[in-house]
Backbone of each chain as ProteinMPNN parsed JSONL, in Angstrom:
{"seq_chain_A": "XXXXXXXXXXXXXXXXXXXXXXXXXXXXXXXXXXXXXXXXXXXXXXXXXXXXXXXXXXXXXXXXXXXXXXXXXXXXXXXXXXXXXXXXXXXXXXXXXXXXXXXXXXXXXXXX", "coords_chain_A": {"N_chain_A": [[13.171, 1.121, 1.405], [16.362, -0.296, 0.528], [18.956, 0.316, 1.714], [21.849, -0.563, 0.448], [22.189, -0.326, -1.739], [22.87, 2.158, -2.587], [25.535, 1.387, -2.781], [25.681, -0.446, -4.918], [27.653, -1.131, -8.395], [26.416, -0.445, -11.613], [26.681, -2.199, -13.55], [26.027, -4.124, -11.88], [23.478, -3.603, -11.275], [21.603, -3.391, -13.615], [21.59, -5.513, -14.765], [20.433, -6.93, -12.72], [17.55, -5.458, -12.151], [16.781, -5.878, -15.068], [16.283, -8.684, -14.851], [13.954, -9.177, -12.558], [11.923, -7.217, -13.001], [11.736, -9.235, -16.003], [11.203, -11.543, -14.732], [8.825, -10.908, -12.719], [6.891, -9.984, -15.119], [6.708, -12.264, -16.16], [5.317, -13.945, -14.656], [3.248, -12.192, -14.177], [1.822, -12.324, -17.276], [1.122, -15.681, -16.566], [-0.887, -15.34, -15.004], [-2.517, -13.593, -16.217], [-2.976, -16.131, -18.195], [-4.12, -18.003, -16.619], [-6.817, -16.838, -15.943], [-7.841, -16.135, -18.695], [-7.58, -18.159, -20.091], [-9.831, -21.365, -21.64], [-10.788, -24.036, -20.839], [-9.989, -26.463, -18.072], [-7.643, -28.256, -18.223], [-5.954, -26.751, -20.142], [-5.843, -24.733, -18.923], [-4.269, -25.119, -16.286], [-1.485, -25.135, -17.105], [-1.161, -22.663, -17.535], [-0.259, -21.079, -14.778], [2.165, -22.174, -14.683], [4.689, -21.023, -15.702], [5.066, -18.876, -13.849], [6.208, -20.201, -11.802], [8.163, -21.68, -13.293], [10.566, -20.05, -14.774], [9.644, -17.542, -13.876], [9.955, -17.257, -11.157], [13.069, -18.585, -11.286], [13.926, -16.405, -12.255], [13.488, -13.864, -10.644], [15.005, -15.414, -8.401], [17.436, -15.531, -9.446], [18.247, -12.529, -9.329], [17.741, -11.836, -6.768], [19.792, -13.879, -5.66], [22.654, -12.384, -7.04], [22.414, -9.66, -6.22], [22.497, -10.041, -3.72], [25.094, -11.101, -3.328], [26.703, -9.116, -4.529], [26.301, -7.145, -2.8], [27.061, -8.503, -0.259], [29.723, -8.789, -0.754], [30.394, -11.704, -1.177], [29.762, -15.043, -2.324], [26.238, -15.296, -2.356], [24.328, -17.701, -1.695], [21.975, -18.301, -0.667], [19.276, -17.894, -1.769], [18.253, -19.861, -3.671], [17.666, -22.164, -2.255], [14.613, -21.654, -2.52], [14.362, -21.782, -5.165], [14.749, -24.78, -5.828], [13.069, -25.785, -4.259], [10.476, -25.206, -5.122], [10.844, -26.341, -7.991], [10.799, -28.742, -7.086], [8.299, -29.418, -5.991], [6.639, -28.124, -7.757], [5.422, -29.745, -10.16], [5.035, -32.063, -8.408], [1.91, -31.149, -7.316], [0.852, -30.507, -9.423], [0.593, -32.569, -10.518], [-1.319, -34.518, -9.22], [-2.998, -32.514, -8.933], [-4.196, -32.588, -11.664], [-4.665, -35.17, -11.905], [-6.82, -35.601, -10.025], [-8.7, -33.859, -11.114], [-8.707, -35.317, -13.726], [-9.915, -37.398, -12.911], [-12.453, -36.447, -11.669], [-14.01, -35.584, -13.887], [-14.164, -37.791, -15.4], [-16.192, -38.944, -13.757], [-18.166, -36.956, -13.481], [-19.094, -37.438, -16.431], [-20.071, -39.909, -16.498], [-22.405, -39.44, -14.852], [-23.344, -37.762, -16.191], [-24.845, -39.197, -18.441], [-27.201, -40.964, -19.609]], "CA_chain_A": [[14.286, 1.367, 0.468], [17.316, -0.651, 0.896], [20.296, 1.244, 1.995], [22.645, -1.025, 0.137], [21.893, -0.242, -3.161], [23.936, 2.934, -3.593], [27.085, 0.938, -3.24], [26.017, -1.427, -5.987], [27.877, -0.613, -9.368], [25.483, -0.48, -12.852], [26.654, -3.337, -14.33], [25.296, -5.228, -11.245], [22.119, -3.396, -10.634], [20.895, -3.504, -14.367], [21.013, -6.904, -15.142], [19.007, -7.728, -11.696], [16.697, -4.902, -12.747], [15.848, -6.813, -16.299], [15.701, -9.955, -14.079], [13.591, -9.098, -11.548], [11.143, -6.955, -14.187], [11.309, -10.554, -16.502], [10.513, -12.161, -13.959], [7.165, -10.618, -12.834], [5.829, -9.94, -16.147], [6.494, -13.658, -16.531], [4.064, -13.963, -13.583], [1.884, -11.577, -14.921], [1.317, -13.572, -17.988], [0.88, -16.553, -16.376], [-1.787, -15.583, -14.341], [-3.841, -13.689, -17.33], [-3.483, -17.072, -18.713], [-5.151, -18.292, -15.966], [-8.243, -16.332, -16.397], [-8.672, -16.088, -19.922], [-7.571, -19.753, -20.926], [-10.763, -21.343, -21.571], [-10.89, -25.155, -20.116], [-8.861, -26.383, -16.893], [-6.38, -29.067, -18.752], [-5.233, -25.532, -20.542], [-5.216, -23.518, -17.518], [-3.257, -26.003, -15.224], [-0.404, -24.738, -17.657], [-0.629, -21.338, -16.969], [0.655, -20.838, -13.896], [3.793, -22.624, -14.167], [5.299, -19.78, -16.538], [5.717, -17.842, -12.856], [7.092, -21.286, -11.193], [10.004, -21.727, -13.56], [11.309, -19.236, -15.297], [9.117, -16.468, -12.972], [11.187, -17.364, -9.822], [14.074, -18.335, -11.59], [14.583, -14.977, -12.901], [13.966, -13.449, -9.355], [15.872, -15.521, -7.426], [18.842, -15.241, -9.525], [18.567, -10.975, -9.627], [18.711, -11.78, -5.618], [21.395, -13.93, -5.828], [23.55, -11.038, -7.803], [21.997, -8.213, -5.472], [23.385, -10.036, -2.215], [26.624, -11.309, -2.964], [27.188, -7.769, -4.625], [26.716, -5.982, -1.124], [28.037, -9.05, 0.868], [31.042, -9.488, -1.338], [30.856, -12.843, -1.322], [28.838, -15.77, -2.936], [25.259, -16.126, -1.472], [23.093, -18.416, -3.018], [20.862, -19.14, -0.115], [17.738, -17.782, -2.372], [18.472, -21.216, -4.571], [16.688, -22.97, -1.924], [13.416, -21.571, -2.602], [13.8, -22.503, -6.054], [15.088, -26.153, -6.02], [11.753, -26.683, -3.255], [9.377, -24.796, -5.862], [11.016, -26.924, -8.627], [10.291, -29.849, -6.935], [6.923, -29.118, -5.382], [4.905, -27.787, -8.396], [5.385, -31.16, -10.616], [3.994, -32.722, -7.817], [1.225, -31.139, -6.806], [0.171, -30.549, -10.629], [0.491, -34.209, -11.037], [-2.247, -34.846, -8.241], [-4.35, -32.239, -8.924], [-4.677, -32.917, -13.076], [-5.522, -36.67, -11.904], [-8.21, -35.373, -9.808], [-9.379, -33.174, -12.071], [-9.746, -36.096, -14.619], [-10.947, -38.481, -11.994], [-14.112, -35.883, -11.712], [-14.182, -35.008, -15.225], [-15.247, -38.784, -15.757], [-17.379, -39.259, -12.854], [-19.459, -36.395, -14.11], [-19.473, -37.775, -17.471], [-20.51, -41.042, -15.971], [-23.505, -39.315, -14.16], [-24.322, -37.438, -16.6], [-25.044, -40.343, -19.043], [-28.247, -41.55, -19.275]], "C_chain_A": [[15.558, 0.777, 1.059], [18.802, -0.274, 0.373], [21.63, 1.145, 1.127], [23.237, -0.871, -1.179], [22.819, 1.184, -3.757], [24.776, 2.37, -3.829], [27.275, 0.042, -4.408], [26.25, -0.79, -7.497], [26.759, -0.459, -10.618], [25.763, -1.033, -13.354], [26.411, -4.406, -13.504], [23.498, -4.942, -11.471], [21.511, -3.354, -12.145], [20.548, -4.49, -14.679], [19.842, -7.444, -13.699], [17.725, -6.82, -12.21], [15.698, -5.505, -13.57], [15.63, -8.154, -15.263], [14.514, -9.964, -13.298], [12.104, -8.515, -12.442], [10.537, -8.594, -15.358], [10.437, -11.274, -15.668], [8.789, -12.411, -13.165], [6.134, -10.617, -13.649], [5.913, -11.297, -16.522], [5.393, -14.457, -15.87], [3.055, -13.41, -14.088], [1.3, -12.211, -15.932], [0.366, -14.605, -17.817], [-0.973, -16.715, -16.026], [-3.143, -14.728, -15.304], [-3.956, -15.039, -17.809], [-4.406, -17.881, -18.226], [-6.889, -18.337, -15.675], [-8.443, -16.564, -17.542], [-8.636, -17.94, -20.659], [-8.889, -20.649, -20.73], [-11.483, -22.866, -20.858], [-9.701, -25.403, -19.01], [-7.671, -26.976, -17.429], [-5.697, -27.689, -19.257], [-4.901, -24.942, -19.825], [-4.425, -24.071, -16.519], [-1.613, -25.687, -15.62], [-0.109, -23.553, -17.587], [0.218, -20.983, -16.484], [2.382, -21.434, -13.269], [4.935, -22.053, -15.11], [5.897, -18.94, -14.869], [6.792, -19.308, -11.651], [7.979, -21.476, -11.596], [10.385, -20.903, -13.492], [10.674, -17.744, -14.027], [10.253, -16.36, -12.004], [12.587, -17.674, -10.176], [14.941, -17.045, -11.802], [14.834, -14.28, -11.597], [14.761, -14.014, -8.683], [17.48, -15.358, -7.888], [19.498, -13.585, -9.725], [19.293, -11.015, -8.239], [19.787, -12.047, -4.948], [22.905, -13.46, -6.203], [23.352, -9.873, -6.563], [22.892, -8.647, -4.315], [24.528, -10.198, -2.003], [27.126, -10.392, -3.645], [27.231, -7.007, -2.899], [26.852, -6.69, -0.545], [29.853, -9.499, 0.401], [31.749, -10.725, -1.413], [29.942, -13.919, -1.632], [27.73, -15.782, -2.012], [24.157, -16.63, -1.759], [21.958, -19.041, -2.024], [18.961, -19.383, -0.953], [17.498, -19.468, -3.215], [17.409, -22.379, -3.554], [15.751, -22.687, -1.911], [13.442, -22.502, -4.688], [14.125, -24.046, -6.459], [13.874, -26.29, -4.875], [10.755, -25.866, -4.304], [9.686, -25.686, -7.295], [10.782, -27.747, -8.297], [9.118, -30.405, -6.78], [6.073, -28.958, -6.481], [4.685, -28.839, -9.345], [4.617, -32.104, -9.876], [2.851, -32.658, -7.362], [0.288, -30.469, -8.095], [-0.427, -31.643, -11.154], [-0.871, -34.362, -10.37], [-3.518, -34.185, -8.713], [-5.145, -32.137, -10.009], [-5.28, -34.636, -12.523], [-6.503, -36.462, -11.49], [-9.128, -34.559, -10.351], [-9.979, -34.686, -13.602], [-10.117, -37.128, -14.374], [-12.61, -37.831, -11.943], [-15.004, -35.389, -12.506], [-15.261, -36.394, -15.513], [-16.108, -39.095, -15.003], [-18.673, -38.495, -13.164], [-19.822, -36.999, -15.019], [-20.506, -39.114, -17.187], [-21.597, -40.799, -15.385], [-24.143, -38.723, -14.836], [-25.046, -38.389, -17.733], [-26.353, -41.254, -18.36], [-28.584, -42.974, -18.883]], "O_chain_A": [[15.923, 1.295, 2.114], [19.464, -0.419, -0.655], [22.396, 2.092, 0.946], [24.354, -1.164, -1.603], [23.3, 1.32, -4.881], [25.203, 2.471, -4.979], [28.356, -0.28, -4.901], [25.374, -0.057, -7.958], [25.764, -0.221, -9.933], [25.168, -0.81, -14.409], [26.477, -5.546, -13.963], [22.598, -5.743, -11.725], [20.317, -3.211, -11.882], [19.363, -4.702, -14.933], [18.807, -8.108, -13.751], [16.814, -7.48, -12.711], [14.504, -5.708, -13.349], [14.452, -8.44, -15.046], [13.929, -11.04, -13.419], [11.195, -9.336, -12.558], [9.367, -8.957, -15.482], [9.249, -11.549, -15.84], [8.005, -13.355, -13.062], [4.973, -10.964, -13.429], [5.059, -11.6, -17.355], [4.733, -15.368, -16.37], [2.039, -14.012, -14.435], [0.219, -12.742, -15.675], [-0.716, -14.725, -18.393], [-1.855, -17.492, -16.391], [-4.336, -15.02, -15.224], [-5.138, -15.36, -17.924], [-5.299, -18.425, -18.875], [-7.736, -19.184, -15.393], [-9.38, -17.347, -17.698], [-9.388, -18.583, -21.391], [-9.167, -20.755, -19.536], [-12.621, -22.805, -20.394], [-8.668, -24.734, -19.002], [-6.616, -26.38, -17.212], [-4.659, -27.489, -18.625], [-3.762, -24.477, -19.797], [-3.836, -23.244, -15.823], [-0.679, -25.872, -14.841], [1.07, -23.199, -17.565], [1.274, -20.597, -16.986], [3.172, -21.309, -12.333], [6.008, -22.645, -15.219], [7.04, -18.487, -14.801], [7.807, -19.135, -10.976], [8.95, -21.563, -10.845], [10.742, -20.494, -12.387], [11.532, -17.084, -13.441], [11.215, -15.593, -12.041], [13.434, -17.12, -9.477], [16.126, -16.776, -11.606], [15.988, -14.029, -11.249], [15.524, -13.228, -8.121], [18.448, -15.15, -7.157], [20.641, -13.3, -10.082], [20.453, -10.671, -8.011], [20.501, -11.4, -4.181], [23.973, -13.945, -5.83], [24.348, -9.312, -6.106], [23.824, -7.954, -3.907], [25.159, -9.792, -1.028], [28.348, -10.536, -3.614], [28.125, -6.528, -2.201], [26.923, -6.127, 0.547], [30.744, -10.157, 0.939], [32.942, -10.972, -1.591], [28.928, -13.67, -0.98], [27.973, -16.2, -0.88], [23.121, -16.03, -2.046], [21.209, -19.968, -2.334], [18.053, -20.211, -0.883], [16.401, -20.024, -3.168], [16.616, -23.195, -4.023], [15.221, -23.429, -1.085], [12.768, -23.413, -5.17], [13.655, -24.434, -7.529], [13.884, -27.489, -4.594], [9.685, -26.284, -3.86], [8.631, -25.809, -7.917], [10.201, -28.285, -9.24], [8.777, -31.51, -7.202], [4.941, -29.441, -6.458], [3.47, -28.983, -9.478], [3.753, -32.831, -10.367], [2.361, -33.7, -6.926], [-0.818, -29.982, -7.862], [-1.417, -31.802, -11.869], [-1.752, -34.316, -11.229], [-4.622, -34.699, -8.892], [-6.326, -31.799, -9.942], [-6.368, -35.064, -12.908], [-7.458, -36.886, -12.141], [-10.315, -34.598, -10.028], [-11.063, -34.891, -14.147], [-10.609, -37.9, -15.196], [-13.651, -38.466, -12.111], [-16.138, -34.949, -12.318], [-16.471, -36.368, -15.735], [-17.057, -39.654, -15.552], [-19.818, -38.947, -13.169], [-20.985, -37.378, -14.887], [-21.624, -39.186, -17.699], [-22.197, -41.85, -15.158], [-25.363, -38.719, -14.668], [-26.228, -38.048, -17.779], [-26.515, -41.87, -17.307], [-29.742, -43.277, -18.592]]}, "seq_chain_B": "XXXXXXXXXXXXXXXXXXXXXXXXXXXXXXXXXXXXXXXXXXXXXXXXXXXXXXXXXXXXXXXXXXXXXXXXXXXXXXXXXXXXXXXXXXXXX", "coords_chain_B": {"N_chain_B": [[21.865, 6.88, -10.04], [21.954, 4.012, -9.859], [20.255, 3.469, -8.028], [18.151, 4.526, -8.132], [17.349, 3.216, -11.262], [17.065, 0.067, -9.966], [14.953, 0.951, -7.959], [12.833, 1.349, -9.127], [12.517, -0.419, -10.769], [12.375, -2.81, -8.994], [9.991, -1.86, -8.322], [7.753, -1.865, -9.971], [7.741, -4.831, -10.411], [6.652, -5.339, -8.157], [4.132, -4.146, -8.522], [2.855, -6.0, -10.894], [3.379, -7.976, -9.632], [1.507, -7.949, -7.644], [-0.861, -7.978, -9.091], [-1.081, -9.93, -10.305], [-1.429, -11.862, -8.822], [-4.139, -11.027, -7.776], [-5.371, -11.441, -9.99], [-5.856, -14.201, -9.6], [-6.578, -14.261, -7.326], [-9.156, -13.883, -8.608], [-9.917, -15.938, -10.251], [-10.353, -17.718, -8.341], [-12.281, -17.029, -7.255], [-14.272, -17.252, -9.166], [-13.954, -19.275, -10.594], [-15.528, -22.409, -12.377], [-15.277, -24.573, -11.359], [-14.477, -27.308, -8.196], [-11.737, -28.194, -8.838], [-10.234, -26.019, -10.631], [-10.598, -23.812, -8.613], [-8.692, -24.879, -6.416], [-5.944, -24.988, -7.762], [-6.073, -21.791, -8.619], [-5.788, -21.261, -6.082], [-3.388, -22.123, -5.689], [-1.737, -21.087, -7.408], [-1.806, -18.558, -6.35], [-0.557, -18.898, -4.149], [2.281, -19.106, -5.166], [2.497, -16.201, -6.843], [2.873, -14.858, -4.69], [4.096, -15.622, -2.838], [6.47, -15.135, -4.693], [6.477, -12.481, -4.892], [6.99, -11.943, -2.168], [9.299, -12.221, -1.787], [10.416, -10.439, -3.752], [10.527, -8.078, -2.148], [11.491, -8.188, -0.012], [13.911, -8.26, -1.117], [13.943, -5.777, -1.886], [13.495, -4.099, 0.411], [15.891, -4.755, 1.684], [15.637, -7.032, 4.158], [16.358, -9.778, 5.983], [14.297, -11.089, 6.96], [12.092, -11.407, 5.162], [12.336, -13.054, 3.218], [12.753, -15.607, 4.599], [10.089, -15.63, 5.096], [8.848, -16.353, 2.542], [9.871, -19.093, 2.086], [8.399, -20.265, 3.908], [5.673, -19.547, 2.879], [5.805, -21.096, 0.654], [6.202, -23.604, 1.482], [3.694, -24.136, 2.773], [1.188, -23.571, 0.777], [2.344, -25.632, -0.772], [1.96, -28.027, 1.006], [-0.454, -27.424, 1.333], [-1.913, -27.631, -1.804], [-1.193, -29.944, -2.118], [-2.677, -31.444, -0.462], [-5.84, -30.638, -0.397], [-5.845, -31.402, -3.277], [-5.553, -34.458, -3.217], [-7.744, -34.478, -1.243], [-10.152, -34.184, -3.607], [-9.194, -35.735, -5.136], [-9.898, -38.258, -3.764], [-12.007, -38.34, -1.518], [-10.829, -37.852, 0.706], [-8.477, -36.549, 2.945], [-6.688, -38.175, 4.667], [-6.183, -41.763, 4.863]], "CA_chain_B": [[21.567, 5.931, -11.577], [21.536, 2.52, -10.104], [19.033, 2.952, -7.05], [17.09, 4.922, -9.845], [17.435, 1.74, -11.637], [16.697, -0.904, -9.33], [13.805, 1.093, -7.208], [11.925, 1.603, -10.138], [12.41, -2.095, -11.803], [11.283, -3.192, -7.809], [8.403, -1.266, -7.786], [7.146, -2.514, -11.417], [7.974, -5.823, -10.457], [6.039, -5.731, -7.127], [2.923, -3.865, -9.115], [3.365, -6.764, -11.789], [3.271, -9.411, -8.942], [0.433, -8.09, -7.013], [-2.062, -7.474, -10.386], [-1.443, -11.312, -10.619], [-2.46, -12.297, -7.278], [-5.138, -10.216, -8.137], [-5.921, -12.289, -10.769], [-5.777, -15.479, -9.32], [-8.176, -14.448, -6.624], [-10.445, -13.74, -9.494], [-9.922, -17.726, -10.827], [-10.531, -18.706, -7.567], [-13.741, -16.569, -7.17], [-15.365, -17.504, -10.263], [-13.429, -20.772, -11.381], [-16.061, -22.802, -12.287], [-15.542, -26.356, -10.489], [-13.165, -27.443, -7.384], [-10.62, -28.286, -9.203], [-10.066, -24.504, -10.822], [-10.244, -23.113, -7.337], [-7.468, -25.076, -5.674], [-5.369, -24.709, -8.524], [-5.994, -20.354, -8.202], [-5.104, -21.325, -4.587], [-1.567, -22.603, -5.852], [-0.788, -20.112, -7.645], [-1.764, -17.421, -5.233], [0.756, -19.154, -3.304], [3.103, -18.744, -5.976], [2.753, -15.065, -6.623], [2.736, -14.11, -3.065], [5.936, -16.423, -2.069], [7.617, -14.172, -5.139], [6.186, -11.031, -3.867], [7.888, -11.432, -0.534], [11.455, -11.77, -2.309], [10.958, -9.071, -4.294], [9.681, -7.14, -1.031], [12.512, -8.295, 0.821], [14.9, -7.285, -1.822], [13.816, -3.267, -1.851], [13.551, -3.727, 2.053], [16.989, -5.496, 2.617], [15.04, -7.279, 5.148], [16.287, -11.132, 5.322], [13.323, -12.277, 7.29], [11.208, -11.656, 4.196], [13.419, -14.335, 2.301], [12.311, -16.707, 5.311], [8.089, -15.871, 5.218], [8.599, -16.604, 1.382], [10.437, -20.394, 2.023], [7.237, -20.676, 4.799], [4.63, -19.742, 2.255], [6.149, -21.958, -0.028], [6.079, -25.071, 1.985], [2.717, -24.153, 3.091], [1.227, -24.06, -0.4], [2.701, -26.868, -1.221], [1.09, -28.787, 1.658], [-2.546, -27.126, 1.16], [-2.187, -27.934, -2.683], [-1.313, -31.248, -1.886], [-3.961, -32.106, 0.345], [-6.762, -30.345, -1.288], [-5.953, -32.268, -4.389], [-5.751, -35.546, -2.464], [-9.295, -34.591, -1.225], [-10.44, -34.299, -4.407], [-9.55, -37.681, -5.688], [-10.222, -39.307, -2.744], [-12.356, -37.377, -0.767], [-10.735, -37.884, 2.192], [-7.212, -36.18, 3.339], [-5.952, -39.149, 5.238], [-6.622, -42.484, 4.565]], "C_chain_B": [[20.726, 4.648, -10.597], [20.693, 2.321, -8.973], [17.797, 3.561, -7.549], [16.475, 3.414, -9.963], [16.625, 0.503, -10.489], [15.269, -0.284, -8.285], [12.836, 1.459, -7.775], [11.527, -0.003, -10.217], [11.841, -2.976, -10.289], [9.917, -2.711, -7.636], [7.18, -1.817, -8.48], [6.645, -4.056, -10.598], [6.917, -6.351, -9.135], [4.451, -4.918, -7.167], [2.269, -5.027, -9.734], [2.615, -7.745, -10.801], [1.523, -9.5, -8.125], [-0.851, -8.241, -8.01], [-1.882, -9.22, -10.506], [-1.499, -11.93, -9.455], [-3.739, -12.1, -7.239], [-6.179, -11.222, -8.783], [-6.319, -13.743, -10.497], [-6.828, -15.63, -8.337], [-9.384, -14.458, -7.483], [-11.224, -15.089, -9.788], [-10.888, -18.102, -9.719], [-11.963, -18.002, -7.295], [-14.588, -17.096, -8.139], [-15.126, -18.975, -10.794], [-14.61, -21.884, -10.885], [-16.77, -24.279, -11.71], [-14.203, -26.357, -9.787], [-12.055, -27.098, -7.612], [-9.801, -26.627, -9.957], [-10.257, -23.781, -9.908], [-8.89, -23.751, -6.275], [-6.195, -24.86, -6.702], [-5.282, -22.618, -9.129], [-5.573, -20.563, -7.052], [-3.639, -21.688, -4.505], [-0.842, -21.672, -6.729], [-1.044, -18.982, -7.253], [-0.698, -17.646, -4.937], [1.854, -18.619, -3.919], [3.725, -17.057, -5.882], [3.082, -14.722, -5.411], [3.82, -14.468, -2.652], [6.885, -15.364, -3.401], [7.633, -12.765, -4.784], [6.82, -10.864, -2.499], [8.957, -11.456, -0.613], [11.135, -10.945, -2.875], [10.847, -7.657, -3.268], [11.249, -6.789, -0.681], [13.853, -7.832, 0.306], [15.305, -6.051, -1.629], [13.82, -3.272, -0.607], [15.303, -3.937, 2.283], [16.759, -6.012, 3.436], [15.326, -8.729, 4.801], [15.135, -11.798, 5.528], [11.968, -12.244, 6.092], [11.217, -12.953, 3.471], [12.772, -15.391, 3.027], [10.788, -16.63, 5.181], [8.218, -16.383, 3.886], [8.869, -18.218, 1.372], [9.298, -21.083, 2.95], [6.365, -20.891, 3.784], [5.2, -20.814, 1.245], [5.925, -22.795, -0.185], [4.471, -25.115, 2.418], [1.867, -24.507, 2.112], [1.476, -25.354, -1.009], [1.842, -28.079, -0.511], [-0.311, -28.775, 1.276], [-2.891, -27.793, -0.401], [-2.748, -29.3, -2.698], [-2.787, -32.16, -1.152], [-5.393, -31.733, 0.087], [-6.97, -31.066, -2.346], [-6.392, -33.68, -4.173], [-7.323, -35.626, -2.222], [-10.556, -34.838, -2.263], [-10.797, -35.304, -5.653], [-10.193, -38.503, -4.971], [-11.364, -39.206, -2.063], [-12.257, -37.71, 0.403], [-9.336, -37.642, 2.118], [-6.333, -37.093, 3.351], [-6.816, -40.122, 5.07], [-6.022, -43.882, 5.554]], "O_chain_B": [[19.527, 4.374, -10.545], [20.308, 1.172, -8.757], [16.652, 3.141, -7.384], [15.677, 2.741, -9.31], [15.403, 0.368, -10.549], [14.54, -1.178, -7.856], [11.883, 1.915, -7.144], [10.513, -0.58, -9.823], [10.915, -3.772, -10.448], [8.996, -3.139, -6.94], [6.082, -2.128, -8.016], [5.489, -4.331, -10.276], [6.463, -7.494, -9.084], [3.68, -4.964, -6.209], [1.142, -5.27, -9.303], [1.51, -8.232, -11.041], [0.717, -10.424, -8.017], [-1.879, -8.685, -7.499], [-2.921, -9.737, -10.916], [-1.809, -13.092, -9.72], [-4.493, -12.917, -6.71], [-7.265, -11.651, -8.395], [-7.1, -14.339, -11.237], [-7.674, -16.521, -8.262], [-10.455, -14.959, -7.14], [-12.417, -15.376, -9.692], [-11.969, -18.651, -9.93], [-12.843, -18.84, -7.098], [-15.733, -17.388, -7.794], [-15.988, -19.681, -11.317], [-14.797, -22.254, -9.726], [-17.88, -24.804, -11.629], [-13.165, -25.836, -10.194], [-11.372, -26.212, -7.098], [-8.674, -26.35, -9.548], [-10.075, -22.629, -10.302], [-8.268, -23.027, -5.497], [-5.247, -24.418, -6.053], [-4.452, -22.275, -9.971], [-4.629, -19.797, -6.859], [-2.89, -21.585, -3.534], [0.378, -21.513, -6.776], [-0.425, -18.119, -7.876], [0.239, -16.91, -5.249], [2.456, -17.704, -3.356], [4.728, -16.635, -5.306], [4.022, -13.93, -5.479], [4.571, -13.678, -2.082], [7.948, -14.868, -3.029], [8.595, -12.068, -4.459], [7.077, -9.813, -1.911], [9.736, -10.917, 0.173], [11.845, -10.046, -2.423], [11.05, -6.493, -3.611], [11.95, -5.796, -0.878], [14.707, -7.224, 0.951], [16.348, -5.456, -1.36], [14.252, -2.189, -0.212], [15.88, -3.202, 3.085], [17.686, -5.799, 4.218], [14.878, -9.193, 3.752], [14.738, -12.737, 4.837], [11.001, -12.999, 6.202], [10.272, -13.7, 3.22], [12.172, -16.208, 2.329], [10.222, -17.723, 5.16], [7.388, -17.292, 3.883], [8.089, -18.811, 0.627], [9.163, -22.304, 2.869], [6.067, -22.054, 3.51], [4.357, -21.705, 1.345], [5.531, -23.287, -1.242], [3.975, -26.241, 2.389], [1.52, -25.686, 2.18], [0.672, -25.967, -1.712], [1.194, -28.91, -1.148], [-1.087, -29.69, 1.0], [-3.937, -28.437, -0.486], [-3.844, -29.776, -2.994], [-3.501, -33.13, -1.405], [-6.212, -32.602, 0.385], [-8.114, -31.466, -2.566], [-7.375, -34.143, -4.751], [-8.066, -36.464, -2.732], [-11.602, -35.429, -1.998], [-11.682, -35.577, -6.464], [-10.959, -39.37, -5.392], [-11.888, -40.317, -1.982], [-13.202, -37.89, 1.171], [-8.731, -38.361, 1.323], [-5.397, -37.178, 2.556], [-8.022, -39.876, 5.059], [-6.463, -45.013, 5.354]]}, "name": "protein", "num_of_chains": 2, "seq": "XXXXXXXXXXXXXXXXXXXXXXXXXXXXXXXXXXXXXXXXXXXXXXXXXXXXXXXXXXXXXXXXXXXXXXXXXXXXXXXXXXXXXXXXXXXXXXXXXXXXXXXXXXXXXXXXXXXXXXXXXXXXXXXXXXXXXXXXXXXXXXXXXXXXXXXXXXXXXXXXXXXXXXXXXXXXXXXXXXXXXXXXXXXXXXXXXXXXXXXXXXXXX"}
């Protein structure tokens, strides 16, 4: 339980609240979509419901939460999401090509 | 009110996060070809790197903030190079 939190007023600590709440069930989502979505090209889209907007939402509740109890701007959380904004484009890119690099190789083997 | 408020909407939020980790191990247990297991392996990462800010939040603990910018980059690497394997089948070339 962090100590800091009585001193923060209720027009800080609700909006991180809904943020932080958005944020997960935006995750949550994602990752039923994961399971139930029924081919991979569909499901490769899932999980990037908790990569934008997911972490967006958290990192900007923490960004509110800290520079409320440090009284002064602190946006270090921002660098997780400008390296998760950059990162999951690329490593979606890669792994949809190899996905339909092996998509046709099967097709190609299975072909009589 | 507002540690009401906020140690509730953390608790949700870090129920929330883990039930989809949860899930993702599931993908990656059952997901029926490679490629649907490294792709549950990236967004494990995912959940789990937001799970340690929202940890670190309700803790006040900064070095959470830092294991989350680790798993991050880590993830990112394993995706990467898993995928790579996948096209290629070889890491390094």
């Amino acid at each position: 339980m962090n100590p800091a939190f009585a001193d923060l007023p209720l027009w800080v600590s609700l909006p991180a609240a809904i943020l932080v709440l958005l944020g997960s069930l935006l995750t949550l989502t994602g990752a039923i979509g994961l399971v139930r979505l029924p081919t991979f090209l569909e499901r490769i889209h899932a999980p990037t419901l908790g990569t934008s907007w997911g972490a967006a939402s958290i990192i900007l509740a923490a960004i509110l939460v800290y520079s409320m109890v440090e009284g002064r701007l602190v946006i270090h959380a921002l660098v997780i999401g400008v390296f998760v904004t950059i990162t999951t484009p690329v490593t979606l890119l890669a792994l949809g090509r190899a996905a339909l690099r092996r998509d046709r190789a099967k097709a190609q083997a299975d072909d009589p | 009110m507002t540690v009401l408020v906020l140690t509730v909407a953390l608790m949700a939020a870090q129920i929330a996060l883990g039930l989809a980790a949860c899930l993702a191990a599931w993908r990656m247990l059952i997901g029926p070809r490679a490629q649907d297991r490294v792709l549950a392996l990236d967004a494990l990462y995912a959940c789990v790197m937001l799970l340690f800010l929202v940890t670190g939040l309700r803790m006040g603990n900064d070095f959470f903030f830092e294991a989350a910018l680790v798993i991050g980059a880590m993830g990112f690497v394993a995706t990467v190079a898993a995928a790579k394997f996948l096209l290629r089948g070889e890491v390094i070339e």
